[in-house]
C-alpha positions in Angstrom: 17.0 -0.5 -8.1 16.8 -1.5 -4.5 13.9 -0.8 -2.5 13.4 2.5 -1.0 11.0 4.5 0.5 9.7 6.0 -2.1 8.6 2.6 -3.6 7.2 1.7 0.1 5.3 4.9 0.5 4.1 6.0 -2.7 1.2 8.5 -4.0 -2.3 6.8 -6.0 -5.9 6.4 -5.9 -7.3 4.2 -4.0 -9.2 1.6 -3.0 -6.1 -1.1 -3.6 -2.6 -0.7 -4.1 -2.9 -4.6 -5.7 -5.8 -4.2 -7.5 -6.3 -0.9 -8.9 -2.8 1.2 -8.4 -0.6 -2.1 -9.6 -3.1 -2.6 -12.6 -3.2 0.3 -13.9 0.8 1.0 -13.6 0.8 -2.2 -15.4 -1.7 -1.1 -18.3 0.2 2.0 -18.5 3.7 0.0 -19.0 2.0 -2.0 -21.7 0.8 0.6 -24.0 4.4 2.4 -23.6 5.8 -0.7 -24.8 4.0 -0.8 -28.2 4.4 3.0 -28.3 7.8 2.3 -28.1 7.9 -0.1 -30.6 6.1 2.4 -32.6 3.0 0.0 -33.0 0.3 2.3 -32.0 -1.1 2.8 -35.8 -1.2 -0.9 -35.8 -3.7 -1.4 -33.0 -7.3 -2.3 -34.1 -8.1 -4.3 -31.0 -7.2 -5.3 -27.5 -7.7 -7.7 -25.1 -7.4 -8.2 -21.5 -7.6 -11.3 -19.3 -7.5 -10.9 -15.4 -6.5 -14.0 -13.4 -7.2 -15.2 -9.9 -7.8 -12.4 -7.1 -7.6 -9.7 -9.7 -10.6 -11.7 -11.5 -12.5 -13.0 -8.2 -12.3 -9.5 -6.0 -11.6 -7.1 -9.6 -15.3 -5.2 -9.5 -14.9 -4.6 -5.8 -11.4 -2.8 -6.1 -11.9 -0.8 -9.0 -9.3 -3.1 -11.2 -11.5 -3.1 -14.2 -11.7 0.9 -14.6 -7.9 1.2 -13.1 -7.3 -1.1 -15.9 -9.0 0.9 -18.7 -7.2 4.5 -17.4 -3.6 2.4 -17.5 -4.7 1.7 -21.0 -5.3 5.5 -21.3 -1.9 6.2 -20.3 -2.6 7.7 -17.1 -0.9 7.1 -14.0 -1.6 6.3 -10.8 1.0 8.4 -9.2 -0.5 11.6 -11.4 -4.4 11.1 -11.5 -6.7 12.9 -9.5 -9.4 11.7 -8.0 -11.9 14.2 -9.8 -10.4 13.1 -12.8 -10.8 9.3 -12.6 -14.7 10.3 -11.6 -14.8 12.1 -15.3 -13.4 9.8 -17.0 -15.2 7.4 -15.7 -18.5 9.1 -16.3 -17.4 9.2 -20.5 -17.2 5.6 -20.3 -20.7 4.9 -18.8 -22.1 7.1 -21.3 -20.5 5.1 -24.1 -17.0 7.2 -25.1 -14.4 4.8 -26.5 -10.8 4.1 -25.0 -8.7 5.9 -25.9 -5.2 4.1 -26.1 -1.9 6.2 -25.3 -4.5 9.0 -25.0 -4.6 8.1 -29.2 -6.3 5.3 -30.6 -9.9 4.8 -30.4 -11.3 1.6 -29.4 -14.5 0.0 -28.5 -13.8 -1.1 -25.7 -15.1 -1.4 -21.8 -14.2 -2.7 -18.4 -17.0 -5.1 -19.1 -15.1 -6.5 -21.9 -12.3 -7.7 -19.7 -12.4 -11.7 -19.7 -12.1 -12.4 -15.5 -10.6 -16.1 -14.9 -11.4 -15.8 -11.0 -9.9 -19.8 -11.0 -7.2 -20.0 -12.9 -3.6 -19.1 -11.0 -0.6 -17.8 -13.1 2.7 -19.5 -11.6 4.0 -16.2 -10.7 1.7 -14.9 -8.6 -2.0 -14.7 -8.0 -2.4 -11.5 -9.1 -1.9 -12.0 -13.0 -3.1 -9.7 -15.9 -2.5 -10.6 -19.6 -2.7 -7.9 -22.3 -3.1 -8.4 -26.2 -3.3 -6.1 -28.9 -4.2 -7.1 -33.1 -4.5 -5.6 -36.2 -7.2 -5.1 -38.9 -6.9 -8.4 -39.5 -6.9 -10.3 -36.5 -3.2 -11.1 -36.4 -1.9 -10.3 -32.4 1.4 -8.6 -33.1 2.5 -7.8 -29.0 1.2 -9.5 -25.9 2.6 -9.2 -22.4 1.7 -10.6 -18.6 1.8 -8.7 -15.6 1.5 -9.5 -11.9 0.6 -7.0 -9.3 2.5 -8.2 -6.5 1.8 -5.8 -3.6 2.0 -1.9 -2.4 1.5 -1.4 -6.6 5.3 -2.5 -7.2 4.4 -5.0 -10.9 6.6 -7.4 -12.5 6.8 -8.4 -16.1 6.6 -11.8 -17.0 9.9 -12.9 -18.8 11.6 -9.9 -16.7 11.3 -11.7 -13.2 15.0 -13.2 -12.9 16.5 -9.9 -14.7 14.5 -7.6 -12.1 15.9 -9.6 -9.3 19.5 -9.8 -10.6 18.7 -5.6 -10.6 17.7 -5.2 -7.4 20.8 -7.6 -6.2 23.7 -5.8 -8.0 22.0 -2.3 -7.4 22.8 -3.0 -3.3 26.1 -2.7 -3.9 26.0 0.9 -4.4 24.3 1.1 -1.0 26.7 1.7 2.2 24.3 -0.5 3.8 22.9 -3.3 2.5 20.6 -5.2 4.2 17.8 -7.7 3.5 17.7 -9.2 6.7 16.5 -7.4 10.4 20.1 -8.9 11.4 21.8 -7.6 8.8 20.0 -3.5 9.5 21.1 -4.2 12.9 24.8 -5.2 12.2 24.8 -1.9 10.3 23.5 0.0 13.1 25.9 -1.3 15.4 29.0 -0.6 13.3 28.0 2.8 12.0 26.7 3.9 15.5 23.5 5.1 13.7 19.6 4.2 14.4 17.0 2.7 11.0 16.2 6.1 9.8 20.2 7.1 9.7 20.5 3.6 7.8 18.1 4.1 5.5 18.7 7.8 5.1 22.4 7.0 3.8 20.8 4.5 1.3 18.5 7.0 -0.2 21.0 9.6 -0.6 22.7 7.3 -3.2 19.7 8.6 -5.4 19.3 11.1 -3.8 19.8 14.9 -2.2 19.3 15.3 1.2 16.8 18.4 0.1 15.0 15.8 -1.7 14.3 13.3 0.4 12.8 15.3 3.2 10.6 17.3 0.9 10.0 13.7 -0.8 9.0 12.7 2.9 7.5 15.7 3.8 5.0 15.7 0.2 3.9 12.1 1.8 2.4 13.6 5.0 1.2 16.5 3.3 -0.7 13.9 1.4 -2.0 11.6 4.1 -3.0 14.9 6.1 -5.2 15.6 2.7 -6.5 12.4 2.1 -7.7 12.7 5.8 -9.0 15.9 5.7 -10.8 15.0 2.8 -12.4 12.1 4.0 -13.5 14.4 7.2 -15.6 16.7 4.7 -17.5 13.7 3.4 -20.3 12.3 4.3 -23.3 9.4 3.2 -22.8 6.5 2.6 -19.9 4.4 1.1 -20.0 3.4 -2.5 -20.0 -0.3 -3.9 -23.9 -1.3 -2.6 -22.8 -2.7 1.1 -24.4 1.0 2.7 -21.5 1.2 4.9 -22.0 4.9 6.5 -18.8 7.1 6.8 -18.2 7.1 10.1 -15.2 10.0 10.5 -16.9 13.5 10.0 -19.6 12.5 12.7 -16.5 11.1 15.2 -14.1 14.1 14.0 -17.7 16.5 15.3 -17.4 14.5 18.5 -14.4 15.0 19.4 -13.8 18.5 18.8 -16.4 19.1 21.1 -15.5 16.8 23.3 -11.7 17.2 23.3 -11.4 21.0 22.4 -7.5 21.0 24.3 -6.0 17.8 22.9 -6.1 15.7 26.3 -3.9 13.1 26.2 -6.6 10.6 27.5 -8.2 10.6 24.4 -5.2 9.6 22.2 -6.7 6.6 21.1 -10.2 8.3 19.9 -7.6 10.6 17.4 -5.8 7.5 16.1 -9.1 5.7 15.7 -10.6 8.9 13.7 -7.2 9.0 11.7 -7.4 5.8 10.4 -10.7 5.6 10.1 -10.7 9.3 7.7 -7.7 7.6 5.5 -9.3 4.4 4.9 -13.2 6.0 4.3 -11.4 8.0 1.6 -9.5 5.0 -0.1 -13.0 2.9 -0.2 -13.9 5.8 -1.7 -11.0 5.7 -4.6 -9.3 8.9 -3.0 -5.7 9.8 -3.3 -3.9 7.9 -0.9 -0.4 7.0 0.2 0.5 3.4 -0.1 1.8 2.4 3.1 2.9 0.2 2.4 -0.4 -1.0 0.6 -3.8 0.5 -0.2 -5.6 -1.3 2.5 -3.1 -0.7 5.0 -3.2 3.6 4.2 -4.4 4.3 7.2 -2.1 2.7 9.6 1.0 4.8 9.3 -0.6 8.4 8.8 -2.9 7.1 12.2 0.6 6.2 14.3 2.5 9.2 12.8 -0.3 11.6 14.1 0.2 10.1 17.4 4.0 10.4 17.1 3.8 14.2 16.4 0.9 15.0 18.9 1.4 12.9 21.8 4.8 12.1 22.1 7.0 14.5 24.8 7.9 17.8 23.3 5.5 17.7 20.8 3.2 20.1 22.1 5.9 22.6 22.0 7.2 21.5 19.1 8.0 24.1 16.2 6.8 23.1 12.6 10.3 22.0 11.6 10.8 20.0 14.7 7.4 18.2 14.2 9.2 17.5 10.3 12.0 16.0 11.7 9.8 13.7 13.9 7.7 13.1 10.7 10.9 12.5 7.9 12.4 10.5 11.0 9.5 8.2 11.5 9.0 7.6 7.7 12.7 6.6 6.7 13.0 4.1 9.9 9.5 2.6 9.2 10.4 1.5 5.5 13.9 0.3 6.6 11.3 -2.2 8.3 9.0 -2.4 5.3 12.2 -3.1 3.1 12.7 -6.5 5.4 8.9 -7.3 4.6 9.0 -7.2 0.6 12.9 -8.8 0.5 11.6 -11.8 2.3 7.6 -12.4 2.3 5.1 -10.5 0.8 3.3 -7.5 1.3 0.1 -8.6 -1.3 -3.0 -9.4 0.4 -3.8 -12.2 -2.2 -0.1 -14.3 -1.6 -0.2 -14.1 2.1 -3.4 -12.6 3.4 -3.7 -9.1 5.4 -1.1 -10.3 7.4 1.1 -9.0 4.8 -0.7 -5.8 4.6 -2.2 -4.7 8.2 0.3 -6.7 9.5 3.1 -5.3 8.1 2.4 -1.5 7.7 1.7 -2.1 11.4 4.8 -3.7 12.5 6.4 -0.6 10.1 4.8 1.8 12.2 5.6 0.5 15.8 9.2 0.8 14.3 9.0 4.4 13.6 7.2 5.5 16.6 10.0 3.3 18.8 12.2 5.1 16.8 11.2 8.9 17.4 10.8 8.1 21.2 14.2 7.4 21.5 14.0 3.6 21.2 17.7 2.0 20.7 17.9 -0.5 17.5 17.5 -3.4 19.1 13.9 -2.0 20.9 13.0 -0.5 17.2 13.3 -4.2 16.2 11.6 -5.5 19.4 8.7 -3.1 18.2 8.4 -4.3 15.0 8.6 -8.2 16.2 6.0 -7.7 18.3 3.5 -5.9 16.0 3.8 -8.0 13.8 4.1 -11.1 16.3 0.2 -10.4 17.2 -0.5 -10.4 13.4 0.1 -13.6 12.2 -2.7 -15.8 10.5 -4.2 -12.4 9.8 -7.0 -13.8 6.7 -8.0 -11.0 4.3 -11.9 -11.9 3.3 -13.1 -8.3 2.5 -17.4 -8.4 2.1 -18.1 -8.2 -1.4 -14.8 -7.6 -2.7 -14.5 -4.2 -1.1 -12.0 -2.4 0.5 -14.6 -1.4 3.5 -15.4 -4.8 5.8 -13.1 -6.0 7.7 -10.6 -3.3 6.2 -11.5 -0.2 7.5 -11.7 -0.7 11.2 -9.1 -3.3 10.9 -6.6 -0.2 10.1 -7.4 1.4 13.9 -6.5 -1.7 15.9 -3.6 -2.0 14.1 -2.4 1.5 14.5 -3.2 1.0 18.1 -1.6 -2.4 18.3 1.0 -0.4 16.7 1.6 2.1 19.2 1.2 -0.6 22.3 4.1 -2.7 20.6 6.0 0.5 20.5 5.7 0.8 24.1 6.2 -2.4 25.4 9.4 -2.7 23.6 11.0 0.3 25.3 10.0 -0.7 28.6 12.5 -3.4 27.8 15.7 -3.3 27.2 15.7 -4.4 23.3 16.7 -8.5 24.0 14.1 -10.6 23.2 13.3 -14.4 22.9 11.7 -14.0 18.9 14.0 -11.9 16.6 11.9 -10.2 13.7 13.5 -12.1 11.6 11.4 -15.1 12.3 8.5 -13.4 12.7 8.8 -12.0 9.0 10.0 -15.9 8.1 6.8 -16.9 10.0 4.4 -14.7 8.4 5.6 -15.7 4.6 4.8 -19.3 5.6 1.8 -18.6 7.6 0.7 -17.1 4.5 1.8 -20.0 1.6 -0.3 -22.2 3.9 -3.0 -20.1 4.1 -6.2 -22.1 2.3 -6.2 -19.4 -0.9 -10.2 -18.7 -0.4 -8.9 -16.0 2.8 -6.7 -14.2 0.8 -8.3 -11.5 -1.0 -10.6 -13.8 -3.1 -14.0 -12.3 -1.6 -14.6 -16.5 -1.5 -14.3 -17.1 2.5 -14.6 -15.4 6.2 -16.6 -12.9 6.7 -17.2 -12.7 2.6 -19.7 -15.9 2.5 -20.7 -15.5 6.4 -21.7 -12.0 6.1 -25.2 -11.1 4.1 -24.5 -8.3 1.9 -27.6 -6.4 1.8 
């Protein structure tokens, strides 16, 4: 089907929507395919080979373990956070896999063959399953590629996904791949991105679903923040990177017991901040549009629905409409981003992640402050604009340096784009359009070792320990 925002925003665990949420979908799809087959009873071994970023960044993000609970059966979408911790506590203490939730194997995440150099022609982020029998004999292999924000592709299924997503548009009153095209639509229907992508999603959808859909999102990021805010010590993965966010949360309800607007920027700091803590620390997280990007959106969105006029005197369902508003016109924008570049870390760097969850969320704030489509647009262009060449080199293969902090300047590059674009009057010398054309460049030119391979930046400059 076409892209919508419930593939943009999505529910899993964190720390990366590439690495550990597109893995284990992917793991997951496998072992339904020799279910289906009914080959289960079959299965005396498996194998699984990770290639390039998966393999060079894969202990980092979690991938091996996501990898082994996709195997399991479980989803990304479905797992809880306390239950990847127990399951992941059987494995240490020597419990087998258990495929489909069935078969018992012998096997662990340090089984899985990592091939850190080696690059699949689809796409950097390449996983190859095998299963045998008794005897040796591999009866059903297939290769995945985690392409960004935990969508997966099949290999042999690329072309036939694409000719999918192509013919399913035409059930869409609006198609649009292009910021020109969204625009066009705008201008003929007389509506703004949200009403756009609204009457796209009600195609699938009932109106009563898609803003309780919505609505299940920010109740979600508000938990995954609120989480975070009751945790404290030290992040895991070795690099002793304190949590930051109950100690600034302390602060600043002593500090700012009113909400004073002057210190906007110390709540969207402590927002993104809380999100992104709890995706280093494998939380439940929205993807949005990425694991590494969480924080962004939910950071801007609190800003949108606290500091924005009326809000103070906003009713519940009036804050909801800001909130369901500012979702639906941020993935119209997101939509543009995975038609025509990338939104993977490892293909184009965290350009394609910060960048564009940033440039997403300067759309819906321009939009819920009564920005016009062309200044929604503007925004977007100009988040994004100041993102280019962004390198992704997280230190030691974890979601925590550069990644964490880099989420608050973007939500508050975010919100400055927002505003600079309705001070003007939506006509502007770069169109979005070749920003996003720009960025997918920017990124195939982009010397591989900054993009998510833990191999160059602040990864080899920085000392670990």
């Amino acid at each position: 089907m076409s892209v919508g925002v419930f593939d943009l925003f999505s529910v899993g665990i964190g720390p990366s929507s590439s690495h550990t949420v597109g893995p284990m979908r992917a793991a997951a799809a496998f072992v339904r395919e020799i279910g289906v087959a009914n080959e289960l009873d079959r299965v005396a071994s498996i194998r699984v080979d990770l290639y390039g970023s998966l393999a060079a960044t894969g202990r980092g993000h979690g991938t091996m373990t996501a990898v082994l609970l996709g195997l399991e059966g479980r989803e990304p979408e479905l797992i809880l956070p306390a239950e990847v911790e127990s399951r992941l506590d059987a494995f240490a203490a020597g419990d087998p896999l258990l495929l489909a939730g069935q078969v018992k194997l012998p096997y662990g995440a340090d089984d899985i063959i990592l091939h850190p150099l080696t690059i699949l022609d689809r796409h950097t982020n390449g996983m190859k399953f095998t299963v045998a029998d008794a005897a040796g004999i591999e009866f059903h292999v297939a290769t995945y590629f985690s392409v960004g924000g935990g969508f997966i592709v099949r290999e042999g299924e690329i072309d036939s996904a694409a000719a999918q997503l192509e013919s399913s548009k035409a059930l869409l009153p609006y198609p649009f791949r292009t910021a020109a095209e969204l625009l066009a639509h705008c201008s003929a229907s007389g509506q703004n991105f949200s009403g756009v992508m609204l009457a796209n999603e009600l195609v699938s959808r009932s109106a009563e679903d898609i803003r309780s859909g919505l609505l299940h999102l920010s109740d979600v990021m508000e938990e995954c923040k609120n989480s975070s805010l009751n945790r404290t010590g030290l992040l895991p993965g070795g690099l002793k990177v304190r949590r930051r966010a109950p100690d600034w949360h302390a602060r600043l309800r002593a500090e700012d017991p009113n909400r004073d607007p002057k210190f906007w920027q110390e709540w969207v700091n402590l927002v993104a901040l809380a999100v992104n803590e709890e995706n280093a620390s494998g939380g439940r997280v929205v993807t949005a549009p990425t694991n590494g990007a969480a924080g962004i959106i939910p950071a801007v969105m609190f800003y949108a629905t606290h500091y924005t006029d009326g809000m103070a005197t906003a009713t519940q369902e009036e804050k909801d409409d800001v909130v369901a508003k500012f979702l639906l016109a941020s993935a119209a924008v997101g939509v543009l981003y995975k038609e025509q570049a990338s939104i993977s870390g490892a293909e184009v760097g965290c350009q394609g992640e910060v960048g564009s969850a940033s440039s997403m969320a300067a759309a819906g704030l321009a939009e819920v402050m009564g920005g016009t489509p062309e200044q929604v647009e503007n925004a977007a262009e100009i988040a994004m604009e100041h993102n280019l060449g962004l390198t992704c080199d997280p230190i030691g293969g974890l979601v925590q340096i550069p990644c964490i902090e880099r989420n608050a300047i973007a939500a508050a590059k975010a919100i400055n784009a927002a505003k600079m674009a309705l001070w003007g009057d939506g006509q502007h010398r770069v169109s979005l359009d070749e920003v996003i054309i720009t960025m997918r460049e920017t990124g195939r030119d982009m010397n591989s070792k900054y993009k998510e391979t833990a191999m160059g930046g602040l990864a080899v400059n920085v000392v670990e320990c």
